[in-house]
C-alpha positions as CSV (number, residue, x, y, z in Angstrom):
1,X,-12.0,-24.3,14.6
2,X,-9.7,-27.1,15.1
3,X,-6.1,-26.9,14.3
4,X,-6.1,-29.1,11.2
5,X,-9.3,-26.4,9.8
6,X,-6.2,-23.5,10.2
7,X,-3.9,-25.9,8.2
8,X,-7.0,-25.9,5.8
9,X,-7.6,-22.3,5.3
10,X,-4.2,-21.2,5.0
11,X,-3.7,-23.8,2.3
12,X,-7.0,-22.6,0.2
13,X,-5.5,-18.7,1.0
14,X,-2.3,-20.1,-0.8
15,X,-4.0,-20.8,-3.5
16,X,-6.0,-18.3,-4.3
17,X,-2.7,-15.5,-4.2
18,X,-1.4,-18.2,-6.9
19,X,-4.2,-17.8,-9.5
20,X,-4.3,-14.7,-11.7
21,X,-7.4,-12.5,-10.7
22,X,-8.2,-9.2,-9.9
23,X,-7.4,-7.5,-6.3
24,X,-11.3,-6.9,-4.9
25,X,-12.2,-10.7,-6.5
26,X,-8.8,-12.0,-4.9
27,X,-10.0,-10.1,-1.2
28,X,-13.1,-10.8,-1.9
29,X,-12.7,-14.5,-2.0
30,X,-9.6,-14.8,1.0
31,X,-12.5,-12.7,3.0
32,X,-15.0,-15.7,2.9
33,X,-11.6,-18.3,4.3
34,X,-10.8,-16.1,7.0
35,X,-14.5,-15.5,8.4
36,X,-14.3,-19.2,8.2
37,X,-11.4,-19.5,10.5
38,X,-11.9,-16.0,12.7
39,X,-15.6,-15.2,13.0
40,X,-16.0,-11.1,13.0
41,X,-18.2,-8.2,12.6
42,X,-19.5,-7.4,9.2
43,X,-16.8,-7.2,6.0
44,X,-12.9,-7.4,6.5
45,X,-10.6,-3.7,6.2
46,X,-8.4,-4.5,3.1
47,X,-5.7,-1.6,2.5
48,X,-2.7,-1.5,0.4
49,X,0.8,0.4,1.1
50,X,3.6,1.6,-0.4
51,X,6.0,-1.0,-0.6
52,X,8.6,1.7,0.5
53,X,7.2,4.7,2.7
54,X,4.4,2.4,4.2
55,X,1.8,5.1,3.7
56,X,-1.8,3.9,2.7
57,X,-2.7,4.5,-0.8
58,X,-5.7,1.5,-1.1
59,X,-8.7,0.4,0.8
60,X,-12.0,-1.9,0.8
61,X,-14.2,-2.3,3.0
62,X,-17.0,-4.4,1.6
63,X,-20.2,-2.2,2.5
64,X,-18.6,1.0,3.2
65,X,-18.1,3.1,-0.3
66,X,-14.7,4.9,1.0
67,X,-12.7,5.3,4.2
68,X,-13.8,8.4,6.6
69,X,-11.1,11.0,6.2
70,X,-11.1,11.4,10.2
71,X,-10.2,7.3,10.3
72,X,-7.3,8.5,8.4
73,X,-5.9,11.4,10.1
74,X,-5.7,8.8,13.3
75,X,-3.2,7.4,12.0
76,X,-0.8,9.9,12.7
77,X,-1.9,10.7,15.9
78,X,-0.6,10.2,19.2
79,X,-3.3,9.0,21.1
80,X,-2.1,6.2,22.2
81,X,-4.9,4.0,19.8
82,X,-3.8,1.4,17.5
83,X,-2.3,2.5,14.3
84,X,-1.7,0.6,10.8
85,X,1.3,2.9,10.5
86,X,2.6,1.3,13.9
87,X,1.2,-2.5,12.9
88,X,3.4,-2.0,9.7
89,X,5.9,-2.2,11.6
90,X,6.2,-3.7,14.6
91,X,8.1,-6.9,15.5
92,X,4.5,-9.2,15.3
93,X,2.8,-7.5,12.5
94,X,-0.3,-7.8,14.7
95,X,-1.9,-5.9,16.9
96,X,-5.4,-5.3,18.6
97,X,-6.8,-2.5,19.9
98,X,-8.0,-3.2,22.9
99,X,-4.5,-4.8,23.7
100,X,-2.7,-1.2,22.3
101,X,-5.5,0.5,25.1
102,X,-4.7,-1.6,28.0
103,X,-8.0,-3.4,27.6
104,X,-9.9,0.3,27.9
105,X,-10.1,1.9,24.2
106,X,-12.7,4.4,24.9
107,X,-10.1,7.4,24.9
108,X,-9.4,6.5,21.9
109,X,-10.0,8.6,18.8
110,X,-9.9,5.4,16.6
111,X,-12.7,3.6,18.7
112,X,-14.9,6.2,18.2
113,X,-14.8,6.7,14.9
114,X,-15.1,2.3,15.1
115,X,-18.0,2.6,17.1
116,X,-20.2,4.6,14.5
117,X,-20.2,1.5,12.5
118,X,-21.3,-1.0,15.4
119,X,-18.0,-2.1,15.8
120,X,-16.0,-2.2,19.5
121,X,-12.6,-4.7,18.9
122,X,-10.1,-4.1,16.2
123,X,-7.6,-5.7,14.9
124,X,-5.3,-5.6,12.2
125,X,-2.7,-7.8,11.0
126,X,0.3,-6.5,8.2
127,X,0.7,-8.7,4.6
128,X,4.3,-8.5,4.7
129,X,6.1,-11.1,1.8
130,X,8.7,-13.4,3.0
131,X,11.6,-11.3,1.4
132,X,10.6,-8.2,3.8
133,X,8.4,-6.4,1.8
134,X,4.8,-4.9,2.6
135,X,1.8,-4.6,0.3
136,X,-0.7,-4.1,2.7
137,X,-2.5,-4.9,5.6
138,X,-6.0,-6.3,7.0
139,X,-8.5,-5.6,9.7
140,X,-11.1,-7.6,11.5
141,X,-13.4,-6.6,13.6
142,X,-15.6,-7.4,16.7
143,X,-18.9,-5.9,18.0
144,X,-19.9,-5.0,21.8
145,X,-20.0,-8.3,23.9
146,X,-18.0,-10.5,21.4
147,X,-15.4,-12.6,23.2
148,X,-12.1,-10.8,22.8
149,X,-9.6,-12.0,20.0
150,X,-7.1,-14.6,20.8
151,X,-4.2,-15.4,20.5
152,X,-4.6,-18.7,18.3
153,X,-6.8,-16.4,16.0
154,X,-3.2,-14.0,16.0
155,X,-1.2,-16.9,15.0
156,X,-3.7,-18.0,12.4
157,X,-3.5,-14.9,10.9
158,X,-0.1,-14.5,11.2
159,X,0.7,-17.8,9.1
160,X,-1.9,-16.5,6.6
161,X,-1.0,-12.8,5.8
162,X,2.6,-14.1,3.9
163,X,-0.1,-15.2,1.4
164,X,-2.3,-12.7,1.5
165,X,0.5,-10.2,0.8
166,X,1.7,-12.7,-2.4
167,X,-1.7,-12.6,-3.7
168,X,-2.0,-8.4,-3.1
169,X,1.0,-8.2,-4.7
170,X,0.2,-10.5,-7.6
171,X,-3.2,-9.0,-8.5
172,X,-1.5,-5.2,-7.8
173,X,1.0,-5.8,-10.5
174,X,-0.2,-8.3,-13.1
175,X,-3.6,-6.7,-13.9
176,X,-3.9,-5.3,-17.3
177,X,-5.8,-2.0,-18.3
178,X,-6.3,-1.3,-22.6
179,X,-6.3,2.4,-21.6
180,X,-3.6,5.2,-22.5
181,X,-3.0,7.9,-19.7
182,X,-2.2,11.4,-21.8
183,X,-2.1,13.3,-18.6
184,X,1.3,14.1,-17.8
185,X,1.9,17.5,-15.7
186,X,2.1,18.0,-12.5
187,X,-0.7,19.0,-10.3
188,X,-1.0,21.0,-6.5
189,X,-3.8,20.3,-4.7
190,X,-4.8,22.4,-1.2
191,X,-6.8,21.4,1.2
192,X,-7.4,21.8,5.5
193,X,-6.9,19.6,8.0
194,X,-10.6,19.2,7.7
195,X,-10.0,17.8,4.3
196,X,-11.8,20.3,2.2
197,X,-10.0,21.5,-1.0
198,X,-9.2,24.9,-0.7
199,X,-7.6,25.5,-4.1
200,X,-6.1,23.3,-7.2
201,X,-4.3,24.3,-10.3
202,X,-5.1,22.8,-13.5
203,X,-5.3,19.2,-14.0
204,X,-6.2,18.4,-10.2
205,X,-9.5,17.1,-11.3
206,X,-7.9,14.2,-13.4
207,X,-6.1,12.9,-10.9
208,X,-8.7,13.1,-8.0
209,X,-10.2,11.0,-10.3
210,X,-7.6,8.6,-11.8
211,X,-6.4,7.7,-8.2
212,X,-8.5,4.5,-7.2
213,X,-11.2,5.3,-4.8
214,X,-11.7,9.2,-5.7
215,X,-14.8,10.4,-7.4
216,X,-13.9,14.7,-8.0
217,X,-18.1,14.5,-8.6
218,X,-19.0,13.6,-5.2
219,X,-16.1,15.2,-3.7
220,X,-14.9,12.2,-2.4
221,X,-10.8,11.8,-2.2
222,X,-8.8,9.3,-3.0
223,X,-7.1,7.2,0.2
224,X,-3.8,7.9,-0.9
225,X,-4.2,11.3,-1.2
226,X,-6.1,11.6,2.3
227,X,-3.4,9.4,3.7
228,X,-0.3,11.6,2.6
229,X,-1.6,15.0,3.7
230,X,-2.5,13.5,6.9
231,X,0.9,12.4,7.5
232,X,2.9,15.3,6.4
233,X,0.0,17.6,8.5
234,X,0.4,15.9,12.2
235,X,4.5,14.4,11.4
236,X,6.7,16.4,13.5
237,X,9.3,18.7,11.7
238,X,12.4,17.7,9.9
239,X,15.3,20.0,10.7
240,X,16.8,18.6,7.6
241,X,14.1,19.9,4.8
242,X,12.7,22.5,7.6
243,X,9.2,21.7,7.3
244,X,6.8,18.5,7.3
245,X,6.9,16.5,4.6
246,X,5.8,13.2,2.7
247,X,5.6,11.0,0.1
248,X,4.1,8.1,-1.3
249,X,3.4,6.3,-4.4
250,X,0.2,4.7,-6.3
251,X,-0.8,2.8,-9.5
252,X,-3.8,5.2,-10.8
253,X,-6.9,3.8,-12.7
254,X,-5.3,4.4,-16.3
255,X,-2.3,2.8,-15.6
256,X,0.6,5.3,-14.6
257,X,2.5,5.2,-11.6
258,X,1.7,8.2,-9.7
259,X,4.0,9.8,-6.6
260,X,2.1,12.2,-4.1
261,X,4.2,15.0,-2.5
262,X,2.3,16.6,0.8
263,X,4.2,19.1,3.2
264,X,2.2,21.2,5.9
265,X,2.2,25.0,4.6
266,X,3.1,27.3,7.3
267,X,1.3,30.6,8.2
268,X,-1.4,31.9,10.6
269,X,-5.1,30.9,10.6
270,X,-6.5,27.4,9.0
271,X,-3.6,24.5,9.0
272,X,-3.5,23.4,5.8
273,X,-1.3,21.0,3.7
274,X,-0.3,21.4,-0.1
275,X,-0.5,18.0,-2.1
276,X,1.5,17.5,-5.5
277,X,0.4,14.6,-7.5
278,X,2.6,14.0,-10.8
279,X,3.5,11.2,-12.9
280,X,6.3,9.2,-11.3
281,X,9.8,8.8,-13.0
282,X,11.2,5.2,-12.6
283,X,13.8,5.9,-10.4
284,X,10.9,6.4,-7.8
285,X,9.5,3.2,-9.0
286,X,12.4,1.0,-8.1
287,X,12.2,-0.2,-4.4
288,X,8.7,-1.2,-5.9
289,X,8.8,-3.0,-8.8
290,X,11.8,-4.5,-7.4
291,X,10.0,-5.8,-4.9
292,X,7.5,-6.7,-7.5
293,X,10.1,-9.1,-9.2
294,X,10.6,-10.7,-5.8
295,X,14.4,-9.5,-6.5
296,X,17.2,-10.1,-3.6
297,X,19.3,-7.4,-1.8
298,X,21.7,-8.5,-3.7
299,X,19.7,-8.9,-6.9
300,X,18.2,-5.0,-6.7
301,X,22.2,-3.7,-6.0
302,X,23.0,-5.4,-9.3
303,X,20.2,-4.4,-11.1
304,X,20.4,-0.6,-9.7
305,X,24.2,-1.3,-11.8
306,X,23.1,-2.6,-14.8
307,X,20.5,0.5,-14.7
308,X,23.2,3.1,-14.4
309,X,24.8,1.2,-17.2
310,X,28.0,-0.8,-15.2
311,X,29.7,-3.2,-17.0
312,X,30.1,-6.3,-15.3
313,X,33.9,-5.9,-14.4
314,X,33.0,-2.5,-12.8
315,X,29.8,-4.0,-10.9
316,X,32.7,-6.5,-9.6
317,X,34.7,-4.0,-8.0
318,X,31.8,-2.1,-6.7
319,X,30.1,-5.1,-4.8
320,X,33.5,-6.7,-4.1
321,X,32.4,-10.3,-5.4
322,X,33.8,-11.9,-8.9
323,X,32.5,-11.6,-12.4
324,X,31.7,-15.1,-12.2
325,X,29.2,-14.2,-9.2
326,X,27.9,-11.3,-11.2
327,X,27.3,-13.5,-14.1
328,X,25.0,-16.0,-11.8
329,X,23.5,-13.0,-10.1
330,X,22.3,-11.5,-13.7
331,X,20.9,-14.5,-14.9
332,X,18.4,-14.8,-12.0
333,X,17.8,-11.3,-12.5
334,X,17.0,-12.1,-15.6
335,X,14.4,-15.1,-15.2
336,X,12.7,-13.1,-12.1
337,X,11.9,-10.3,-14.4
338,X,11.5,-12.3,-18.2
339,X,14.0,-11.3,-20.0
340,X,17.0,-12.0,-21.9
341,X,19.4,-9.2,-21.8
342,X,20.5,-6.3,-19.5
343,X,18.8,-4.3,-22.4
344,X,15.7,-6.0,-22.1
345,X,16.1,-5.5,-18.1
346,X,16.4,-1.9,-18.8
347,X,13.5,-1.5,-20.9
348,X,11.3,-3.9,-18.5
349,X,11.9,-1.4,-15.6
350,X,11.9,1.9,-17.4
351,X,9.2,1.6,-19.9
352,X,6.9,-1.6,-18.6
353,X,5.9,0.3,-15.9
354,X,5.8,3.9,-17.5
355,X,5.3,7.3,-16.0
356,X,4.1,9.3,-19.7
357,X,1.2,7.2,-20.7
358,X,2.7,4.3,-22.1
359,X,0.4,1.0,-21.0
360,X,1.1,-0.2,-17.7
361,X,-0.7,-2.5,-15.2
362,X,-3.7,-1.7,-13.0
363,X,-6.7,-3.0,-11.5
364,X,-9.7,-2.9,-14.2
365,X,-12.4,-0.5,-13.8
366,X,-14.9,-3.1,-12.9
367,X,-13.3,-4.0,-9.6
368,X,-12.6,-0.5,-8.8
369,X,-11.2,-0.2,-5.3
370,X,-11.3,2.7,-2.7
371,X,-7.6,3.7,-3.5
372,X,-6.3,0.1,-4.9
């Protein structure tokens, strides 16, 4: 394609992340500009992130109902194979696999796992805003005998993934459900490293099932569940909270924020890792939804302030800048976010995006996602 048809598809990827649709109909859509402008095997890996750990918690993969579990657990091992987890980031926010390999990827746990799907190349780019923050990320991929990825193909999709991640983003945040979530308590969920449940306690059924991409019926788990056990199982230690742990957040199907808790449980016999799935309180939320609001370093310090109730003198002498500069500061907080008033702020934050079944924003049911 020649350089002007790049120009071309970038622009119509633009403007689809500026119209208001759902995620899967916004992917769906980008996925027929970018087979345009990088042909590739079969459908397009969409996933979504958290903003601020970077674990998975989304995926589709037009054709493929839900991602293999064992795709998953490669991501947090060292096999030397390219990982999302690395692609996240790393200084290009691109990578392919066969450049990770050395240009020989059959060692490679990932490639195998590829290769039952008729795929051999790999790659996979990060959607990373212009303000720093990721929503996600996209692979492409390439079957035996295809000429190699290059690198114009890297910068094309390099140019295009600012927009991609603005239209993930968008469609993330701005979808509306009608439903209430009355689930509120916690849940522990235990499974191997095989990814078989072992045990739950009550209330583990709903939100196997309110997570995007789960289905308790079929047994099959949501990604962002699969995704945080897999880290906390295979990340090394931390000396500082003695065991292996992580966490991660999600938007669930009904409309609440949901954090996942996973830490390796210790013992002899079967490895297994202990997940706890429970509403999430806004403080979690904030690196999120600031990021959401598109909101400055400077912006989310103020806000943070105005949460914690600072008065504008005092949010002066904490920053170091005048009240003057606060003043400008607060009223671009306020036209980011829609409001009028730091009280209005606080309630945007704390109750527009609730954690105890208040309405909130997710993707409808009809463009259900594997973990979006």
């Amino acid at each position: 394609m020649a350089r002007s048809g790049y120009d071309r598809a970038i622009d119509k990827i633009a403007c689809l992340a500026g119209q208001s649709r759902d995620l899967v109909s916004f992917w769906r859509e980008s996925a027929g500009v970018v087979a345009d402008a990088i042909p590739h095997y079969w459908s397009p890996c969409w996933l979504t992130v958290d903003p601020a750990s970077l674990l998975i918690t989304g995926h589709f993969h037009e054709g493929l109902k839900s991602v293999p579990p064992e795709w998953l657990a490669t991501e947090y091992l060292d096999d030397g194979a390219l990982k999302v987890s690395d692609v996240l980031t790393s200084g290009t926010g691109i990578a392919a696999l066969h450049d990770v390999t050395g240009g020989d990827p059959t060692h490679s746990r990932r490639w195998r796992v590829n290769m039952r799907t008729g795929a051999d190349q790999e790659m996979f780019a990060r959607l990373q805003l212009p303000t720093g923050e990721v929503w996600g990320a996209l692979g492409l991929y390439r079957e035996p005998g295809s000429a190699m990825f290059n690198d114009r193909e890297k910068r094309f999709l390099a140019a295009a993934a600012p927009h991609l991640a603005q239209g993930t983003r968008h469609a993330v945040m701005q979808s509306q459900t009608s439903e209430l979530n009355r689930q509120s308590a916690p849940s522990l969920i235990v499974m191997s490293d095989g990814w078989e449940i072992r045990s739950t306690t009550p209330g583990a059924e709903y939100w196997l099932a309110d997570l995007p991409g789960g289905d308790p019926d079929s047994g099959r788990l949501p990604a962002a569940v699969l995704a945080v056990a897999a880290h906390a199982l295979h990340k090394t230690p931390d000396p500082q909270d003695g065991g292996s742990t992580a966490m991660s957040r999600v938007l669930g199907r009904n409309g609440t924020w949901v954090v996942l808790h996973a830490a390796r449980l210790e013992g002899t016999g079967e490895r297994r890792v202990a997940v706890i799935v429970e509403p999430a309180h806004p403080e979690e939320l904030l690196p999120i939804l600031m990021s959401a609001y598109q909101l400055t370093p400077r912006e989310r310090d103020i806000t943070r302030l105005v949460l914690g109730a600072a008065t504008t003198s005092e949010i002066a002498r904490t920053l170091v800048i005048s009240p003057h500069t606060v003043q400008q500061h607060l009223k671009s907080i306020f036209d980011k976010t829609n409001v009028r008033s730091r009280r209005e702020l606080t309630g945007k934050i704390f109750f527009a995006h609730p954690s105890h079944g208040e309405r909130s924003a997710t993707p409808p049911r009809d463009a259900s996602v594997d973990g979006a």
